[in-house]
C-alpha positions as a Markdown table, in Angstrom:
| # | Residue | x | y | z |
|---|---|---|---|---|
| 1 | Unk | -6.5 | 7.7 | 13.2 |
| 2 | Unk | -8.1 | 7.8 | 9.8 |
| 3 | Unk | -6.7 | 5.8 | 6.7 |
| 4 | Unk | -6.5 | 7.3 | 3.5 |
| 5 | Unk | -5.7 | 6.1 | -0.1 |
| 6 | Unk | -4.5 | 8.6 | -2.6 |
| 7 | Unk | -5.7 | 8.6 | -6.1 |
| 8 | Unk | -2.6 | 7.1 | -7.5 |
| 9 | Unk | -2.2 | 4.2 | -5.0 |
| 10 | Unk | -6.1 | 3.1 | -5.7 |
| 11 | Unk | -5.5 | 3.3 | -9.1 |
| 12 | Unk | -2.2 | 1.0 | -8.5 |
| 13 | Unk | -4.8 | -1.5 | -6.8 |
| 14 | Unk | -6.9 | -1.5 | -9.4 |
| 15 | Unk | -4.2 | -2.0 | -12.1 |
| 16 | Unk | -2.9 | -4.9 | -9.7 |
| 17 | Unk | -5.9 | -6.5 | -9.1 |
| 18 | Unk | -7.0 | -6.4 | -12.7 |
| 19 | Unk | -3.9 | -8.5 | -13.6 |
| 20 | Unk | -4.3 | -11.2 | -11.0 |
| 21 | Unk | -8.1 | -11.2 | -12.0 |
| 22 | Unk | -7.0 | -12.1 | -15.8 |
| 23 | Unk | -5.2 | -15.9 | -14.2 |
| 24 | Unk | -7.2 | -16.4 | -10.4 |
| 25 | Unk | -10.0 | -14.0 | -9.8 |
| 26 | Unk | -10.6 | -15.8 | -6.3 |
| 27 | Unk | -6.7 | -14.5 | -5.8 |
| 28 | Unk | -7.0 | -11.2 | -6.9 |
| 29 | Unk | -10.5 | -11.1 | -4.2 |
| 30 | Unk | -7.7 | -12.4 | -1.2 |
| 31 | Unk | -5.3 | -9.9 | -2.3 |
| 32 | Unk | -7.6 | -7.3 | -1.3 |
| 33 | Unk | -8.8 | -8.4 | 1.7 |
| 34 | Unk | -5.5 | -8.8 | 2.6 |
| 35 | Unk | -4.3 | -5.6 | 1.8 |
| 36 | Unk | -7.2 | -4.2 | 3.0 |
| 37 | Unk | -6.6 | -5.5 | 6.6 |
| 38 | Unk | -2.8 | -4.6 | 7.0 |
| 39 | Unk | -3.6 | -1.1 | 6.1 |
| 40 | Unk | -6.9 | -0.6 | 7.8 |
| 41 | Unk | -4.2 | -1.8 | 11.2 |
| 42 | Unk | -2.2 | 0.9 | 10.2 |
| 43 | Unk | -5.4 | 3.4 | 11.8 |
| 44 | Unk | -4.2 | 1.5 | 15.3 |
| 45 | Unk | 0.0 | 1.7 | 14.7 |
| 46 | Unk | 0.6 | 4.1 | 11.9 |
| 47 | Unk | 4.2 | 3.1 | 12.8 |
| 48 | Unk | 4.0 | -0.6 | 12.5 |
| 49 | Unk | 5.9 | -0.2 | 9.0 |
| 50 | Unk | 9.5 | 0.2 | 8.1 |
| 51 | Unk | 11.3 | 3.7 | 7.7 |
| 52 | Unk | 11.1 | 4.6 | 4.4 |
| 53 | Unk | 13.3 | 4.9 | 1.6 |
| 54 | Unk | 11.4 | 8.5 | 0.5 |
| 55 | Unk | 12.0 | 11.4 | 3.4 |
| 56 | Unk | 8.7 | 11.5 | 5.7 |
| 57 | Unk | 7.8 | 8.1 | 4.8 |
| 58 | Unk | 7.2 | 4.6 | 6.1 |
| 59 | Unk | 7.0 | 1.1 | 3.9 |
| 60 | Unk | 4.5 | -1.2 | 4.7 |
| 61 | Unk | 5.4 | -4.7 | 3.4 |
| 62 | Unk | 2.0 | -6.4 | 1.8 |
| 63 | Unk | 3.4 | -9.4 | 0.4 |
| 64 | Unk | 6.5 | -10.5 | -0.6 |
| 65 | Unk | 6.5 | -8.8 | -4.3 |
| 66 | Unk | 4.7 | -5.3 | -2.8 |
| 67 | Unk | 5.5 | -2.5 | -0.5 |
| 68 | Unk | 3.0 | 0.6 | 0.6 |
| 69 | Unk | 4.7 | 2.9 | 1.2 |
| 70 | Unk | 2.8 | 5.4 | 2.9 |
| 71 | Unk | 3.1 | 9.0 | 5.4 |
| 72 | Unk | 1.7 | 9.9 | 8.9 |
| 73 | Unk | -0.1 | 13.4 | 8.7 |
| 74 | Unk | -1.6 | 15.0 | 11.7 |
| 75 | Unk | -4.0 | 11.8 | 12.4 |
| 76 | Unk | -4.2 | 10.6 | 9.0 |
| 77 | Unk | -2.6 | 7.8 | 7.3 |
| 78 | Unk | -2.0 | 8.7 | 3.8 |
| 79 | Unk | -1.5 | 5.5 | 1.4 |
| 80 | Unk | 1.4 | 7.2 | -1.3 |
| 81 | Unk | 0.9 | 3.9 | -3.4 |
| 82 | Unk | 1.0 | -0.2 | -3.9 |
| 83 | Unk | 4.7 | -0.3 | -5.3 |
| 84 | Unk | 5.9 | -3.5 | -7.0 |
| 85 | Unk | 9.4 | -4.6 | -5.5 |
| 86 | Unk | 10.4 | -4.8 | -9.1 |
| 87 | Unk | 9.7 | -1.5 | -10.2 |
| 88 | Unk | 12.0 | 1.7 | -9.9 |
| 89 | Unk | 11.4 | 2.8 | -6.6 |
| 90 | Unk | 10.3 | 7.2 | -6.5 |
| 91 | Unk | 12.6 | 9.9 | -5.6 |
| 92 | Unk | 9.5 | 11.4 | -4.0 |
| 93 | Unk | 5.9 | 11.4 | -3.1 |
């Protein structure tokens, strides 16, 4: 199964990483790799993650302050975003 990231949830990443960059950029480099290799398992079990709170969706927990939620297509793993826990959470996708 491929893994894909949508536009909005690189540009989530990017945002994220930018921030952590500012304090620790040896952090914000972990954080990536780390995200990185959770999703990049999620080619091997696209169902690994929690049911989802959107309809058609699954939540992959990153780290304790950040979910993924992302959605199984055909044999694609689409990555919907990287959601802060703190954030309002979307009615849809």
């Amino acid at each position: 199964m491929a893994v894909k990231w949508t536009k909005t949830a690189l540009a989530n990443l990017v945002a994220i990483v930018e921030y952590i960059e500012q304090d620790n950029a040896e952090r914000a480099k972990s954080f990536v790799l780390e995200i990185q290799a959770k999703t990049n398992s999620l080619a091997e079990f696209p169902n690994m993650g929690r049911p989802g709170r959107v309809t058609g969706t699954r939540e992959l927990v990153i780290h304790p302050n950040y979910i993924i939620p992302y959605r199984v297509r055909g044999d694609v793993v689409e990555i919907l975003r990287v959601q802060h826990v703190a954030r309002r959470w979307p009615r849809r996708f």
